[in-house]
N, CA, C and O atoms as a MOPAC input file, in Angstrom:
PM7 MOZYME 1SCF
protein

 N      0.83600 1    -1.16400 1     0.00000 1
 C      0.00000 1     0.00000 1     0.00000 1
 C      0.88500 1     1.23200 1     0.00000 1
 O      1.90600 1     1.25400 1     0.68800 1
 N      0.46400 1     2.41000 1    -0.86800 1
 C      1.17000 1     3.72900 1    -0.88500 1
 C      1.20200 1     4.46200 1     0.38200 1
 O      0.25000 1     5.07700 1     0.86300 1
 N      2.51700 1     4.33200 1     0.94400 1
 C      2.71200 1     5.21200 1     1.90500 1
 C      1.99400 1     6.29700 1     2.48400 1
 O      1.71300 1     6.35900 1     3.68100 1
 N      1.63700 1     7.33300 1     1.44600 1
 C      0.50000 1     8.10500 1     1.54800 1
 C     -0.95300 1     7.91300 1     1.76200 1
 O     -1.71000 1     8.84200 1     2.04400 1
 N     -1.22600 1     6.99800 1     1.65500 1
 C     -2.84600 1     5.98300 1     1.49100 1
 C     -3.05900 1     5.67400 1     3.50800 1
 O     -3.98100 1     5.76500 1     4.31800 1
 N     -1.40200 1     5.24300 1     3.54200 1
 C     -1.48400 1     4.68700 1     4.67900 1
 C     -1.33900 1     5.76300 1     6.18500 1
 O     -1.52000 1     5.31900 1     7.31900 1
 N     -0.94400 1     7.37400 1     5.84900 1
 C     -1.03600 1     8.21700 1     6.46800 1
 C     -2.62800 1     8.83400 1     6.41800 1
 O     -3.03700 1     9.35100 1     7.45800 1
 N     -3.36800 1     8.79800 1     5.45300 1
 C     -5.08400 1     9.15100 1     5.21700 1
 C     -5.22900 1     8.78000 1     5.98100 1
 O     -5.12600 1     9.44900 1     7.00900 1
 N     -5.58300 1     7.40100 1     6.01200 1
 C     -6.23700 1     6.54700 1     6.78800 1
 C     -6.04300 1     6.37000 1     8.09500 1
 O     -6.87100 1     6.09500 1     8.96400 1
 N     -4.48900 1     6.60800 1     8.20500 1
 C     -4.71200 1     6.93500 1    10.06300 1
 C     -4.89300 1     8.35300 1    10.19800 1
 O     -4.61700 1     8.75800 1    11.32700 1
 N     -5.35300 1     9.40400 1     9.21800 1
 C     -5.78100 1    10.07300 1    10.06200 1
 C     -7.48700 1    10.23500 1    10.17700 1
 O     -8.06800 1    11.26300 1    10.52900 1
 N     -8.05100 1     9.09700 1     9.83100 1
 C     -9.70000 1     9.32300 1     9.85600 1
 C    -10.24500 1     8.80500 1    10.98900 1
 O     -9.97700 1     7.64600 1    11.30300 1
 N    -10.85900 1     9.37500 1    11.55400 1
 C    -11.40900 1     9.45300 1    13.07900 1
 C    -12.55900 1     8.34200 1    12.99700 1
 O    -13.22400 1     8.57900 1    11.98800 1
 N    -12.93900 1     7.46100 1    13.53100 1
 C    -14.05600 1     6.51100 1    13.74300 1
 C    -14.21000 1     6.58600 1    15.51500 1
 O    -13.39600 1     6.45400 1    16.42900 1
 N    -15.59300 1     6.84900 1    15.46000 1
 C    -16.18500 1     6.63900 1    16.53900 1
 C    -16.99500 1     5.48800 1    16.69700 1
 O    -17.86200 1     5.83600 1    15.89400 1
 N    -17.35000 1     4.49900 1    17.06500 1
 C    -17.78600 1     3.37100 1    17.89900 1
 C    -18.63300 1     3.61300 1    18.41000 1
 O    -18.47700 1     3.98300 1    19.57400 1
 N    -20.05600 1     3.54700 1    17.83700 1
 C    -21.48900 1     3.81900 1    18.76700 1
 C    -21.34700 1     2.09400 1    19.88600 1
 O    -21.72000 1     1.00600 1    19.44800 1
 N    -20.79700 1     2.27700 1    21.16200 1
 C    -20.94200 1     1.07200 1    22.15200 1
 C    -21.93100 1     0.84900 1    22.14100 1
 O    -22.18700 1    -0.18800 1    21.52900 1
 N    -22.74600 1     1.35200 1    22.56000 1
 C    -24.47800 1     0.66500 1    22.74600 1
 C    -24.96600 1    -0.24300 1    21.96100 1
 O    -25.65200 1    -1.14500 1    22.44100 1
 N    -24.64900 1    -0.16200 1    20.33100 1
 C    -24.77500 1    -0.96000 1    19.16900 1
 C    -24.95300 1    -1.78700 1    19.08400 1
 O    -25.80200 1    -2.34700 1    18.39000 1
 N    -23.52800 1    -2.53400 1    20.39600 1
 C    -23.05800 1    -3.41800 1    20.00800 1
 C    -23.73900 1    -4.83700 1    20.16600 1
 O    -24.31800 1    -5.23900 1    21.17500 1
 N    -23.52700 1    -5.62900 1    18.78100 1
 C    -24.78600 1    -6.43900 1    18.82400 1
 C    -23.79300 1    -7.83200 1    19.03200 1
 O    -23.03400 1    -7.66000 1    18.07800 1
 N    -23.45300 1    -8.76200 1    19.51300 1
 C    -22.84700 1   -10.08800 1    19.04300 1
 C    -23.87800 1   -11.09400 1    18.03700 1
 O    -25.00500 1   -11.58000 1    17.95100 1
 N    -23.07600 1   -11.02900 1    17.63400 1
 C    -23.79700 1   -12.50900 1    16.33300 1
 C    -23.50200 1   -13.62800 1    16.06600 1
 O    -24.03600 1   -14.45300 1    15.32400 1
 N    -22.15700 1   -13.68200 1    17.01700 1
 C    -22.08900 1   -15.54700 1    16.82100 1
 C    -20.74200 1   -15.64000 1    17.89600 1
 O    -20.11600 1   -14.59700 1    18.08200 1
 N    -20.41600 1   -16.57200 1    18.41900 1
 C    -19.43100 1   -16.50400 1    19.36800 1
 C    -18.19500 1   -15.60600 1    19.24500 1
 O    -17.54000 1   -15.19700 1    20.20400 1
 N    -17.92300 1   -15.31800 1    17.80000 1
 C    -17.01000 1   -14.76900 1    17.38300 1
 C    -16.63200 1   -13.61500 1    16.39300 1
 O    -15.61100 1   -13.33000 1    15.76700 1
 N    -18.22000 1   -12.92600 1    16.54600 1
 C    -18.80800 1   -12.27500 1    15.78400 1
 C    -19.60600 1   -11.06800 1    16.12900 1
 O    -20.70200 1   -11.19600 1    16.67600 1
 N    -19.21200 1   -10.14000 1    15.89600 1
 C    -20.61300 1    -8.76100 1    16.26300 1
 C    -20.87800 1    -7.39500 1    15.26100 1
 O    -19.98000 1    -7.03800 1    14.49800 1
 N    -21.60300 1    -6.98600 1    15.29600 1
 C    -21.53400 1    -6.13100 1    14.76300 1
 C    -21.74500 1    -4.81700 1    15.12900 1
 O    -22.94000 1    -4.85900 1    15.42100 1
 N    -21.29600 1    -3.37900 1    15.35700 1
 C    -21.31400 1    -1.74100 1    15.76200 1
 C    -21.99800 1    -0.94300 1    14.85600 1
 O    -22.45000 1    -1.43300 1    13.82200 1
 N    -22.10700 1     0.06600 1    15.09000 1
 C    -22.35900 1     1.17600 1    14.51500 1
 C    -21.29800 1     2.34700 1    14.42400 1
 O    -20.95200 1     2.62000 1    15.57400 1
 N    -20.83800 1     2.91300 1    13.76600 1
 C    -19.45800 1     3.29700 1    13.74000 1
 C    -19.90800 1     4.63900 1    13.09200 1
 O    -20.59200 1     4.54200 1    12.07300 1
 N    -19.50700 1     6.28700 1    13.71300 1
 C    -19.89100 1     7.29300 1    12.40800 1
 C    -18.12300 1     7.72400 1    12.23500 1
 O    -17.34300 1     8.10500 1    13.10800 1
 N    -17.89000 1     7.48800 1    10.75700 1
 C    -16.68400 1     7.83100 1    10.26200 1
 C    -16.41900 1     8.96900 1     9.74900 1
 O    -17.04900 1     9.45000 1     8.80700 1
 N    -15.25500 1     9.62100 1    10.44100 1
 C    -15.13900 1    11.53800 1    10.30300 1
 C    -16.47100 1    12.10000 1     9.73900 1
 O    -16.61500 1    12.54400 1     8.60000 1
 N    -17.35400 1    12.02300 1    10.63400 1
 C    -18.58500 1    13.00500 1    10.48100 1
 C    -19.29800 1    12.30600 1     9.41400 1
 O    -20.06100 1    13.15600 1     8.95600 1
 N    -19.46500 1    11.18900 1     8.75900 1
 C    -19.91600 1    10.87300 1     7.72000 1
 C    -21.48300 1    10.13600 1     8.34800 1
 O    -21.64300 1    10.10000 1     9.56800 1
 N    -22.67300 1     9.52600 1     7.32200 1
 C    -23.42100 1     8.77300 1     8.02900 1
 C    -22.79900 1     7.81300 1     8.54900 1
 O    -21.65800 1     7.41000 1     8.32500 1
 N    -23.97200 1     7.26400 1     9.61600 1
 C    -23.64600 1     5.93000 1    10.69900 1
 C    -23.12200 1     4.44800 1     9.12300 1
 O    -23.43300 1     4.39400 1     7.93300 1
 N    -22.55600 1     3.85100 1     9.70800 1
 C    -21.75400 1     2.57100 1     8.99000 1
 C    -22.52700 1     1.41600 1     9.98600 1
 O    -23.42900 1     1.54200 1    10.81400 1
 N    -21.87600 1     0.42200 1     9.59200 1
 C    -21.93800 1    -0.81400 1    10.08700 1
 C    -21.08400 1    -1.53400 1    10.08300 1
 O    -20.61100 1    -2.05900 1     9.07500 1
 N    -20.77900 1    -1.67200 1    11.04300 1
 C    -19.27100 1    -2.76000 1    11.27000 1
 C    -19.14700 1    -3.92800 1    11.43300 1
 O    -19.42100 1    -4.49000 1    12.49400 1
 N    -18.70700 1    -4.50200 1    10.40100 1
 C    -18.96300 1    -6.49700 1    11.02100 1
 C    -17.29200 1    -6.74300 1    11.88300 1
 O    -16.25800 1    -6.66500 1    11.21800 1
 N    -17.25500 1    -7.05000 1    13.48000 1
 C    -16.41000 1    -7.69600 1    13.62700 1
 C    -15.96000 1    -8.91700 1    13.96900 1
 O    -16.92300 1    -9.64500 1    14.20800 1
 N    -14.62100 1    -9.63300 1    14.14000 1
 C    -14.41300 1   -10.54500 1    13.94500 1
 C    -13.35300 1   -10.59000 1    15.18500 1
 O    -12.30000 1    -9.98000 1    14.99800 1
 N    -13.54600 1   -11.31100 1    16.53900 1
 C    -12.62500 1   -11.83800 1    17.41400 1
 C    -11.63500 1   -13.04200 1    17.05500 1
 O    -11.77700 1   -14.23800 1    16.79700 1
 N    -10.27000 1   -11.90700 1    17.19000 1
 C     -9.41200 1   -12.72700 1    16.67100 1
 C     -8.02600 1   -12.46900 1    17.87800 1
 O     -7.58100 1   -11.40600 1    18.30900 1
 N     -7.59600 1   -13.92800 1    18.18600 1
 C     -6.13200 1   -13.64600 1    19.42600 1
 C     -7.46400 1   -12.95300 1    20.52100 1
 O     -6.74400 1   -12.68100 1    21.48200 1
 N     -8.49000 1   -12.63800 1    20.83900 1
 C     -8.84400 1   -11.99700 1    21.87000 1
 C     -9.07000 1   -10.44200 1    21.82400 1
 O     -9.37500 1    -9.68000 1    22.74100 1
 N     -8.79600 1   -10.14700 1    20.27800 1
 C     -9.17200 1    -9.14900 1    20.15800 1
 C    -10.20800 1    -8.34800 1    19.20500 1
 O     -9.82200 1    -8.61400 1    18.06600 1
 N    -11.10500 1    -7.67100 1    19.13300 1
 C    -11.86200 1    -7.51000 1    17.54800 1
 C    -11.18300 1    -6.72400 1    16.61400 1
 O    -10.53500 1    -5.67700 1    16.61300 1
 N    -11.60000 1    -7.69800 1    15.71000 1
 C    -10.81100 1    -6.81100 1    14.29800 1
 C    -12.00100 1    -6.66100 1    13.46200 1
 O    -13.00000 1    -7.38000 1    13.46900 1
 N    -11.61700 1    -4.98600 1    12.28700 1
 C    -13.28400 1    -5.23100 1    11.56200 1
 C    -12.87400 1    -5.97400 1    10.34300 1
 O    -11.82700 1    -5.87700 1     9.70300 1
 N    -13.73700 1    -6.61100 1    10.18100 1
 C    -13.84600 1    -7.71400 1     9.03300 1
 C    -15.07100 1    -6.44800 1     7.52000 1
 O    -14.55500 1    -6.27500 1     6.41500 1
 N    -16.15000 1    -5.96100 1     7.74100 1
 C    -16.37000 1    -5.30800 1     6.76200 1
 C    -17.18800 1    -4.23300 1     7.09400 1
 O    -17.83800 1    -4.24500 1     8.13900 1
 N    -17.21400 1    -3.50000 1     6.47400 1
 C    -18.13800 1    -2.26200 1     7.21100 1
 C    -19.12600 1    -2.00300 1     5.66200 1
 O    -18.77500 1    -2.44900 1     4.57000 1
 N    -20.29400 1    -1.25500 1     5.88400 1
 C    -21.44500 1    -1.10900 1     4.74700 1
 C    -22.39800 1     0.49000 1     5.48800 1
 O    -22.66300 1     0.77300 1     6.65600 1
 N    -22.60300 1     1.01700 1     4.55600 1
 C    -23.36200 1     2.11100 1     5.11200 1
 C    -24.79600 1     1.41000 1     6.17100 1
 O    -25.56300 1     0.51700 1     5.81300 1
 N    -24.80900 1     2.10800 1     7.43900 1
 C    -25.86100 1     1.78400 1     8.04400 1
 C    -27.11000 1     1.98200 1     7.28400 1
 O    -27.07100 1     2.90700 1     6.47300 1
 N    -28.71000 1     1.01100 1     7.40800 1
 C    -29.60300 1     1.08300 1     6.55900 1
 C    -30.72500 1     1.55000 1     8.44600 1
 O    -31.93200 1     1.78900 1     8.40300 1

């Protein structure tokens, strides 16, 4: 990935609506996330080592 691509992107702010948070399968949940001021998203994550990682995000419906 372009060096530059990879400075954007850390600088875009995501907030984590907690309340959201839904689990969907032992290893699985999904958030609500609003990204630098943008509409609400949807976050699919994925517990991995003990930690969540996001696996895909889609505009919230």
């Amino acid at each position: 990935m372009d060096p530059a691509t990879i400075t954007e992107l850390n600088a875009v702010r995501v907030t984590f609506e907690v309340a959201t948070f839904k689990p969907t399968g032992d290893t699985t949940a999904t958030v609500k996330a609003d990204v630098a001021g943008t509409a609400p998203w949807l976050v699919t994550l994925v517990l991995t080592d003990g930690k969540w990682k996001v696996s895909t995000t889609e505009p919230a419906s």
